[in-house]
DRENDO-1510 file (C-alpha; in Angstrom, 1 decimal, always signed):
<recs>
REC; n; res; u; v; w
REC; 1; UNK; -11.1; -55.3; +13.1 .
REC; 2; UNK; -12.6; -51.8; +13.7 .
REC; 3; UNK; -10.7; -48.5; +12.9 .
REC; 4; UNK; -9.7; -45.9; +15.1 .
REC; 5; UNK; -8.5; -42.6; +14.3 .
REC; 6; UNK; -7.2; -41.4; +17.6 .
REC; 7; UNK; -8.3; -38.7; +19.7 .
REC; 8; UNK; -7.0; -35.4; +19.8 .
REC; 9; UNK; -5.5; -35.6; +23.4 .
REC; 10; UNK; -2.8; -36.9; +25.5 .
REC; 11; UNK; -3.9; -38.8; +27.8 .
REC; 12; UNK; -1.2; -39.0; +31.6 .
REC; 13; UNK; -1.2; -43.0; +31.9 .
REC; 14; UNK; -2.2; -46.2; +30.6 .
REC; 15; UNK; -2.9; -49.3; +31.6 .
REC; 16; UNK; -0.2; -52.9; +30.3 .
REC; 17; UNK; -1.6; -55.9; +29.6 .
REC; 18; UNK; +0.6; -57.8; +31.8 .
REC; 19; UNK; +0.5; -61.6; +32.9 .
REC; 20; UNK; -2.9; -62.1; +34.7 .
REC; 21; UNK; -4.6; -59.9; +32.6 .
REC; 22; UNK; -7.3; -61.7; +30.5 .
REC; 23; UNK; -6.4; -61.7; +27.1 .
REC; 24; UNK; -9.8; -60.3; +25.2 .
REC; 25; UNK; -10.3; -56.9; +22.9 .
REC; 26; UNK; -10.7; -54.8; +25.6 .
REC; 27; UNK; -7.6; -55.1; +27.4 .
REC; 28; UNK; -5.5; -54.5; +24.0 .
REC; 29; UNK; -8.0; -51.6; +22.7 .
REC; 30; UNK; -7.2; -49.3; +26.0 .
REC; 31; UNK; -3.4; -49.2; +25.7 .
REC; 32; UNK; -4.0; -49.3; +21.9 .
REC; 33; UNK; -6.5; -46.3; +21.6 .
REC; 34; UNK; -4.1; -44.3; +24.3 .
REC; 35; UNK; -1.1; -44.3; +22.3 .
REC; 36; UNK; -3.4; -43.6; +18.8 .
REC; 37; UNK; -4.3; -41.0; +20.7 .
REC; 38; UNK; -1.2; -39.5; +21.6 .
REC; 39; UNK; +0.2; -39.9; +17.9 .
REC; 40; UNK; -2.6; -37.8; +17.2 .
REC; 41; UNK; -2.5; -34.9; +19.7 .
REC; 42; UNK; +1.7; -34.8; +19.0 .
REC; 43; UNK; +0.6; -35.0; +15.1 .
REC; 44; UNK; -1.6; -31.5; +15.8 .
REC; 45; UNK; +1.1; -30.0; +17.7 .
REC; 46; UNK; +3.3; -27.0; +16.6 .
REC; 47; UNK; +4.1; -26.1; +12.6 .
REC; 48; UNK; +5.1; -27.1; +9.8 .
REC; 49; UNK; +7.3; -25.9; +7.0 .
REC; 50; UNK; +5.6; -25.8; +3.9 .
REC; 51; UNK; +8.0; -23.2; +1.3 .
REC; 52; UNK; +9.7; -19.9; +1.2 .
REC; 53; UNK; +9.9; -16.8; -0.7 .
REC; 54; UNK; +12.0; -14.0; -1.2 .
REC; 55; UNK; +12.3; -10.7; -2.8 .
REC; 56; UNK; +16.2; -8.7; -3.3 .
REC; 57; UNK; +16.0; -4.9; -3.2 .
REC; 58; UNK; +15.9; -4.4; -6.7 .
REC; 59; UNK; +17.0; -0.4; -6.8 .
REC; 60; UNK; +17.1; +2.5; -4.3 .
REC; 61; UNK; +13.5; +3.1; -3.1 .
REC; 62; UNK; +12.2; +6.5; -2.0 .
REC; 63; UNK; +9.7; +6.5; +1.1 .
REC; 64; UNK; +7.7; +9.8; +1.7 .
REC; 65; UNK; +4.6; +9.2; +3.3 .
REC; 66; UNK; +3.5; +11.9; +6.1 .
REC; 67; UNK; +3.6; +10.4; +9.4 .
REC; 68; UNK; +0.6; +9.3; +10.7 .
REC; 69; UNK; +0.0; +7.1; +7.5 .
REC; 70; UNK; +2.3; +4.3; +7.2 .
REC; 71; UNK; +3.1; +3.8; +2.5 .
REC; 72; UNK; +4.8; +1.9; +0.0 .
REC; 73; UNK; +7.9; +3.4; -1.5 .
REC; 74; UNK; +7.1; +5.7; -4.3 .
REC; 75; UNK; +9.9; +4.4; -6.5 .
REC; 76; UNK; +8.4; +1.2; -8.0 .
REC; 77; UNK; +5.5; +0.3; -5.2 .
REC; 78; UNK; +4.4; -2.6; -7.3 .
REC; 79; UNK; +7.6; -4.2; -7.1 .
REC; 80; UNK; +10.0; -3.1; -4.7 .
REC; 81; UNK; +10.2; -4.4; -1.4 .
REC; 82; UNK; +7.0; -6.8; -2.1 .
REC; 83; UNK; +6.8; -10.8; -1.6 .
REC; 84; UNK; +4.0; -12.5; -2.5 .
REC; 85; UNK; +3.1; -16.0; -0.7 .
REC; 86; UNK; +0.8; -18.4; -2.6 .
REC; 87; UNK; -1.5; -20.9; -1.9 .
REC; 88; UNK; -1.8; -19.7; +1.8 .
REC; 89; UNK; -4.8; -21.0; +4.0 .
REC; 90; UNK; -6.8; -19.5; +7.2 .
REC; 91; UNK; -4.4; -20.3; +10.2 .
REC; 92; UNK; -1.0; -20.7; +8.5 .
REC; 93; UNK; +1.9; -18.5; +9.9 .
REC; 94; UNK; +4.2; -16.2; +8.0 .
REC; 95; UNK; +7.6; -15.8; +9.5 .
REC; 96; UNK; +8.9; -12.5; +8.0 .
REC; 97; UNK; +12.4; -11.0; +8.2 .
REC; 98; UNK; +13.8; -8.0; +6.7 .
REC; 99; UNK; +16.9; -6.7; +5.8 .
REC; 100; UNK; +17.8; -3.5; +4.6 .
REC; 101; UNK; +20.1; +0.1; +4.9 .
REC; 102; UNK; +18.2; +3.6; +4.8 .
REC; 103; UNK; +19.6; +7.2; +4.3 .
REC; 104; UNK; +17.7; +9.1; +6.2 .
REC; 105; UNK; +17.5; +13.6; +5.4 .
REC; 106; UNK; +18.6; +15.9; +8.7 .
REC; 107; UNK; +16.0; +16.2; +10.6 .
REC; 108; UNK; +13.6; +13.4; +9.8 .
REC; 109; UNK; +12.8; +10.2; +11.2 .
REC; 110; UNK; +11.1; +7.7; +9.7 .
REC; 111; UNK; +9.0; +4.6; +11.0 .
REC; 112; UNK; +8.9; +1.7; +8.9 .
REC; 113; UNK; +6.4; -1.5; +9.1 .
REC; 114; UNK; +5.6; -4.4; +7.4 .
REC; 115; UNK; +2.6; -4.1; +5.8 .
REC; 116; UNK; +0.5; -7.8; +5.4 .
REC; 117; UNK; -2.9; -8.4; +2.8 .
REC; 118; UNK; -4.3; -11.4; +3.2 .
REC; 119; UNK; -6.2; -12.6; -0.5 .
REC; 120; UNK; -4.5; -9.6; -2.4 .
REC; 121; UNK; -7.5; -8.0; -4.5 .
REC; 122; UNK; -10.0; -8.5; -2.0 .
REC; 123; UNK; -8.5; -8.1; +1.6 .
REC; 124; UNK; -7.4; -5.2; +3.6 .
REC; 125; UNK; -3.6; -4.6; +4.4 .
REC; 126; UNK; -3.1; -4.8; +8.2 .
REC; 127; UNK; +0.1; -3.9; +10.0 .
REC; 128; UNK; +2.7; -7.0; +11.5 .
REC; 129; UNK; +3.9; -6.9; +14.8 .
REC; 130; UNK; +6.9; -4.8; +15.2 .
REC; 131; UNK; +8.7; -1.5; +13.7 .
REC; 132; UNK; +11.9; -0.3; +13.2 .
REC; 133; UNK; +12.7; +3.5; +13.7 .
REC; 134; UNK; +15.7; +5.7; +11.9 .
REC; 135; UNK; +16.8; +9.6; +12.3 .
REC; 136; UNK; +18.8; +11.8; +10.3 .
REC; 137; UNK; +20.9; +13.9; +12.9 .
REC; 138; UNK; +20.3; +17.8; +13.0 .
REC; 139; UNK; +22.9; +18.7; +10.6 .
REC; 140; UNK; +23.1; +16.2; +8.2 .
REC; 141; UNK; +22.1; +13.0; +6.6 .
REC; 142; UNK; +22.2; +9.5; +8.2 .
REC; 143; UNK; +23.7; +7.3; +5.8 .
REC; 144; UNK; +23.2; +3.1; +5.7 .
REC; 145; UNK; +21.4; +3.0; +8.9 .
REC; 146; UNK; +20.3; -0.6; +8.5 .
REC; 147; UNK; +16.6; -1.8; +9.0 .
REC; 148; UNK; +16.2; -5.1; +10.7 .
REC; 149; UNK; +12.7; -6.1; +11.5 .
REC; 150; UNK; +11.6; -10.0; +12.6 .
REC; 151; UNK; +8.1; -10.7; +13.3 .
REC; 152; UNK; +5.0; -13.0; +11.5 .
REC; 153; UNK; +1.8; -12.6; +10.7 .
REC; 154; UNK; -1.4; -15.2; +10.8 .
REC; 155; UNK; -3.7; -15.6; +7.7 .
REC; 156; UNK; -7.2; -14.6; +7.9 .
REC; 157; UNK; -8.2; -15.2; +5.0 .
REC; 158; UNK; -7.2; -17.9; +2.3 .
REC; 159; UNK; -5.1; -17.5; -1.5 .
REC; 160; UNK; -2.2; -14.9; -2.2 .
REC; 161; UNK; -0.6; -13.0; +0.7 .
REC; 162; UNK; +1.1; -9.6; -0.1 .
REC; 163; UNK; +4.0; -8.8; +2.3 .
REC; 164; UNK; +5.8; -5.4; +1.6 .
REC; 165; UNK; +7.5; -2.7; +3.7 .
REC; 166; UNK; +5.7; +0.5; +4.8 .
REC; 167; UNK; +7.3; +3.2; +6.1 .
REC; 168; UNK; +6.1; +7.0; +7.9 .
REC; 169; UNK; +8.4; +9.8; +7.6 .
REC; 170; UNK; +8.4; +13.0; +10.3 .
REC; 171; UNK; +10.4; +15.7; +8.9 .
REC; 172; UNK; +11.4; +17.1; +5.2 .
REC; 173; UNK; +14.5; +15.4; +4.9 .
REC; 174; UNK; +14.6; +12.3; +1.8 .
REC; 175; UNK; +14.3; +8.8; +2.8 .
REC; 176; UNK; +16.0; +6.3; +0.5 .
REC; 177; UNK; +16.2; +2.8; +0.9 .
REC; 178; UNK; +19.1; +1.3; -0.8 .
REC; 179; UNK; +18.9; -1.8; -3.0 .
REC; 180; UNK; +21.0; -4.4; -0.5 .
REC; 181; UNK; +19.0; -6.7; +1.7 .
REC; 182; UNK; +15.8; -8.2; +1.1 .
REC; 183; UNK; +12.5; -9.6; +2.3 .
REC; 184; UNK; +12.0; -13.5; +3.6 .
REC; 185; UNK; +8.8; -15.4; +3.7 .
REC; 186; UNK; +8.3; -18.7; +5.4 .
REC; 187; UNK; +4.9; -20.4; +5.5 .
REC; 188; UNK; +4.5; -22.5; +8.2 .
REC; 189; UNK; +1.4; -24.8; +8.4 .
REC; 190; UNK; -0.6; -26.4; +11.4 .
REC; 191; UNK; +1.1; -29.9; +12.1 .
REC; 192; UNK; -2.3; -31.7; +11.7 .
REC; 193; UNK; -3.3; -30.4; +8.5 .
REC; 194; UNK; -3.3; -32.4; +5.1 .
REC; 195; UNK; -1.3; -30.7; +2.3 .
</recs>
């Protein structure tokens, strides 16, 4: 007996053993190996779910930061509107969705974003794909507009990954994010890897 660990590929055909085939370890090895080899390649295919995380809006949040610059709220930036995802690794996937209902001052439109650091402490915050706009109207405040932004982001770089919303307001008007909705995490994993 000899192991085999199966190719990464998928190979189109195989040949059967059939009746007038001569009955040695090549002619079981080939179809053998060619469906090892497809267990492997479909193994390596697509994602994996490997745990969630959420945050609620914990209180009205106040965004104020000058568009161009996309910042935290200023209310409690350390806790509102933040999930943090453990144990991530180079390659995984973060499927992010938020949910939430801004006032927004006459006049004034903000921009928000979801703002992703990869190994919090050390890495750099880098902007997801995707933004969701709001506008006060001329007159008067824009209440409960609600913010719904879907998107994901890859990890470059391996540990704790810091997911929060960012926003960029134009205008003087007050932007306040009230404390119903939240932020979901999911960390999806690479099929073929272990753990």
């Amino acid at each position: 007996m000899a192991q085999y660990e199966g190719n990464d590929t998928f190979p189109e055909s195989a040949e059967l053993v059939n009746d007038g085939t001569v009955r040695d370890a090549g002619s079981v090895n080939v179809p053998v190996e060619v469906a090892l080899d497809r267990t492997t390649y479909l193994r390596n295919v697509g994602f994996r779910r490997v745990g969630w995380w959420s945050a609620e809006g914990s209180s009205s949040s106040t965004f104020s930061s000058a568009h161009p610059t996309y910042g935290p709220n200023v209310t409690d930036p350390a806790a509102n509107w933040i999930v943090t995802v453990t144990g991530t690794r180079v390659g995984d996937v973060i499927q992010i969705d938020l949910v939430a209902a801004v006032d927004v001052g006459a006049v004034t439109t903000i921009e928000f974003k979801v703002g992703v650091t990869d190994d919090v402490g050390v890495g750099s915050e880098v902007l997801a794909p995707g933004r969701y706009e709001a506008s006060g109207t001329t007159t008067d405040t824009t209440s409960n507009n609600p913010i719904l932004i879907s998107t994901y982001h890859t990890v470059a770089a391996a540990g704790t990954t810091r997911i929060r919303l960012l926003g960029r307001r134009s205008g003087s008007g007050s932007v306040i994010v009230r404390d119903r909705g939240g932020i979901r995490a999911v960390l999806l994993r690479p099929s073929g890897s272990s753990a």
